[in-house]
C-alpha positions in Angstrom: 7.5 -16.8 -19.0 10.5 -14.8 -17.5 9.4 -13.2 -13.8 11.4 -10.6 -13.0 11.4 -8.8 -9.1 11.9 -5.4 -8.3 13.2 -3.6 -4.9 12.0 -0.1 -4.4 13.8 1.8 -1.9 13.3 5.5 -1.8 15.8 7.6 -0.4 15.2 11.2 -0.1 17.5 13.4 -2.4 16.6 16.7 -3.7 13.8 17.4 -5.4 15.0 17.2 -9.1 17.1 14.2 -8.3 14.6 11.9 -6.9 12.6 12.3 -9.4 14.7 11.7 -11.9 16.0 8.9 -10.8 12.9 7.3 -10.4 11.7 8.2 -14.3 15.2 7.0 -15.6 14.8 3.7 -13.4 13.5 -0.1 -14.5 9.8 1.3 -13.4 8.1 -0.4 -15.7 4.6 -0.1 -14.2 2.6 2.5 -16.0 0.8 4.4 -13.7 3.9 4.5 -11.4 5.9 6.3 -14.2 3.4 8.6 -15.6 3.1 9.8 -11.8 6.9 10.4 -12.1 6.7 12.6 -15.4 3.9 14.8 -14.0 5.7 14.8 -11.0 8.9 16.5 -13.6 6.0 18.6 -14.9 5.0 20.3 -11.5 8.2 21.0 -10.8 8.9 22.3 -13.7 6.2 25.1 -13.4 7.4 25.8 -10.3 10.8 26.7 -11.8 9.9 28.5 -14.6 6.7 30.4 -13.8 7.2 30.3 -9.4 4.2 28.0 -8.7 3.4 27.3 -5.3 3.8 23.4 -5.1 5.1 20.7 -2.6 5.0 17.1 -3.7 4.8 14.2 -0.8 5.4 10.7 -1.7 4.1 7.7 0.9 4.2 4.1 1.3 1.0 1.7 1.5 -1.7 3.1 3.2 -4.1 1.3 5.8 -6.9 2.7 7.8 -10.3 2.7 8.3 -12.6 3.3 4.4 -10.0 1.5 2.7 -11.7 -0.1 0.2 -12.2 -4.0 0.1 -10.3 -5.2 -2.6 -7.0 -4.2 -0.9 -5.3 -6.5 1.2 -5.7 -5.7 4.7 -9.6 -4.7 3.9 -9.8 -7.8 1.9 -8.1 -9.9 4.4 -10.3 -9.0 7.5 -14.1 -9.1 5.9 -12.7 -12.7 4.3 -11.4 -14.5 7.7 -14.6 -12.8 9.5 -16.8 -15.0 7.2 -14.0 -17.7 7.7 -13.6 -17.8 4.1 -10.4 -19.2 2.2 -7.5 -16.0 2.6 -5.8 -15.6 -1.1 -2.6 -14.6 -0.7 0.1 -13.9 -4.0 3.0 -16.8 -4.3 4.4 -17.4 -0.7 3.3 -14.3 0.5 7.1 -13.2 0.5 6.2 -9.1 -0.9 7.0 -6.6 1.4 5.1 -3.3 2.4 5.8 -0.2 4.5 2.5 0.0 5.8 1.9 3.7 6.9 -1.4 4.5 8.7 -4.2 6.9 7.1 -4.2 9.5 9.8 -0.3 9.5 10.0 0.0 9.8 6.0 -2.8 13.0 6.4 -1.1 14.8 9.3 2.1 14.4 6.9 0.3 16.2 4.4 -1.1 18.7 6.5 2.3 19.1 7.6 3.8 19.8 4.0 1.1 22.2 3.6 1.8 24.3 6.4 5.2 24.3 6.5 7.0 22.9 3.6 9.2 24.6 1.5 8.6 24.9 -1.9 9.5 22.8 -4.8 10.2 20.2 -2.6 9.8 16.6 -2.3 8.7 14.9 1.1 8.5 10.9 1.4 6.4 9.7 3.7 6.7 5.8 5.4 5.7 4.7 8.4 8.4 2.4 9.7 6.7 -1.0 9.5 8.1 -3.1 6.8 6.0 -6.5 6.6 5.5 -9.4 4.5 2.0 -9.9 3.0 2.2 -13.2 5.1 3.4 -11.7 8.0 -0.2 -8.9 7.4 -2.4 -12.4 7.4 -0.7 -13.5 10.1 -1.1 -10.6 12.6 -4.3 -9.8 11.4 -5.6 -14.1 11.7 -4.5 -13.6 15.5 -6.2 -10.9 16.3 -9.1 -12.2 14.9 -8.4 -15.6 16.8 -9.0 -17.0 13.6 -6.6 -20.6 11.7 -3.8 -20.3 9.8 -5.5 -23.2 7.4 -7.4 -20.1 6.0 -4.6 -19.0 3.6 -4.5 -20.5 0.4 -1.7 -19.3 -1.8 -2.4 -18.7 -5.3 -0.3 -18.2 -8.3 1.2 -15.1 -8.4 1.0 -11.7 -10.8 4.0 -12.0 -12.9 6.4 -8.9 -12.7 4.6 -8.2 -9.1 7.3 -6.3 -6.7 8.8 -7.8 -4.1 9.8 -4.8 -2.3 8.7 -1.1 -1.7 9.6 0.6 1.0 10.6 4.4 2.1 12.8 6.6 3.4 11.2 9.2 5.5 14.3 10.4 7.1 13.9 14.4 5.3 9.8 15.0 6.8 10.9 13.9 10.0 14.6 16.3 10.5 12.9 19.1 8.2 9.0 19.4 9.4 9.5 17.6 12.9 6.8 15.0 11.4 6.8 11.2 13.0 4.6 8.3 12.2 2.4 8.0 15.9 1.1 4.4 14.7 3.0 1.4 14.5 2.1 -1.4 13.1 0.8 -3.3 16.1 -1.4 -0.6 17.2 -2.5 0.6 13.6 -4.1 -3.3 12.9 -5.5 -3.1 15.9 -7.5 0.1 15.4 -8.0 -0.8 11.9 -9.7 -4.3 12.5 -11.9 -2.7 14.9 -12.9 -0.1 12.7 -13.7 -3.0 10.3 -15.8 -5.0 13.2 -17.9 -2.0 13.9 -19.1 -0.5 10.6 -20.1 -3.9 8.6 -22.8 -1.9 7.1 -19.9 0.3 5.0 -17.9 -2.9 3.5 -20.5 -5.6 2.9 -22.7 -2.9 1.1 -19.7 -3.1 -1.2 -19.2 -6.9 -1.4 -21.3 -6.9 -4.1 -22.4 -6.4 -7.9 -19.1 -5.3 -9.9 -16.9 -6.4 -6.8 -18.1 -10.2 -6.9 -16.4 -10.1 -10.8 -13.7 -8.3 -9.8 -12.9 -11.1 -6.7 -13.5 -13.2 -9.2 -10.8 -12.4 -11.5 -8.2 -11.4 -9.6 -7.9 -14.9 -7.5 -10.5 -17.3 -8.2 -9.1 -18.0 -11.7 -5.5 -18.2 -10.2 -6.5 -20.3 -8.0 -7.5 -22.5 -10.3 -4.3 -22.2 -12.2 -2.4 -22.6 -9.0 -4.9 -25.8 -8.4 -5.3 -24.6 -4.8 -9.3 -25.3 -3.9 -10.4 -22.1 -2.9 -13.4 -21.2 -1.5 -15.4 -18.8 -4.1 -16.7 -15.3 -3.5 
């Protein structure tokens, strides 16, 4: 098996540029680079027949209703039920987490005021490791570090994405008002005070699901993990 790691960084260009660059790149993920050739597409109509469009482009989102199976979601209903934390290799990927209600005043923003046939990129500043994630969001909780079990990774998985949201801010006057501190902090309550929403989920489909995206790898890993 060959693993090989990519390192996403997206600095803003114009609009034709970036996305360009991104199609012609080693972005070998599918959904990623269809995204890219409808993004060609819209601004292609735009060009040719003067359609109204903006296009905005963010990092990994976080926030309150963000489903289970994602990592922050996934991580806080676990270590509430003090349940084993899976987390991918050594937990070395890094995320540029950008908070819900930031990411939807962005787009608001674009809406209002963007100009046309542009592209915006939208982070949020906080670059972590999915370790460093388990870890803030274990001490909040006041919850062990034993918790986290590492299991064997996705092969091909990313080690980097981040994004540079240097042309929103100097164009639109947009910034990010969460950081990362404050954003967990927020989002974990959120989590504490509407069980009802996220353990309806934890069920049915989502128990298979669970199931084979970390209990099989951990038995390939042979970590003992904890099932669903």
């Amino acid at each position: 098996f060959f693993f090989f790691f990519f390192f996403f960084f997206f600095k803003q260009k114009t609009a034709y540029e970036m996305l360009r660059s991104l199609v012609g790149s080693e972005m070998c993920i599918r959904d990623r680079v269809n995204a890219e050739y409808m993004g060609m597409f819209v601004l292609a109509y735009h060009r040719t027949y003067k359609i109204p469009v903006t296009i905005s482009r963010c990092s990994n989102n976080y926030g309150p209703y963000h489903f289970p199976e994602k990592l922050i979601p996934l991580i806080i209903s676990r270590a509430l039920d003090n349940k084993d934390l899976p987390v991918y290799g050594k937990g070395e990927n890094v995320r540029d987490w950008l908070h819900v209600r930031d990411h939807c005043t962005a787009i608001d923003l674009i809406l209002k005021k963007g100009e046309e046939g542009e592209v915006y990129n939208v982070g949020g500043h906080n670059e972590r490791t999915n370790l460093e994630v388990v870890k803030t969001i274990l001490k909040t909780l006041d919850k062990p570090e034993s918790l986290i079990k590492f299991v064997t990774d996705r092969p091909g998985h990313d080690l980097r994405y981040a994004i540079d949201p240097t042309k929103i801010e100097n164009t639109l006057g947009w910034e990010a008002q969460y950081n990362f501190e404050t954003g967990i902090k927020q989002t974990i309550g959120w989590y504490l005070d509407n069980k009802t929403w996220w353990e309806n989920i934890l069920t049915g489909e989502y128990k298979e699901y669970y199931k084979k995206m970390y209990d099989e790898r951990c038995l390939y890993g042979k970590n003992t993990c904890n099932r669903f």
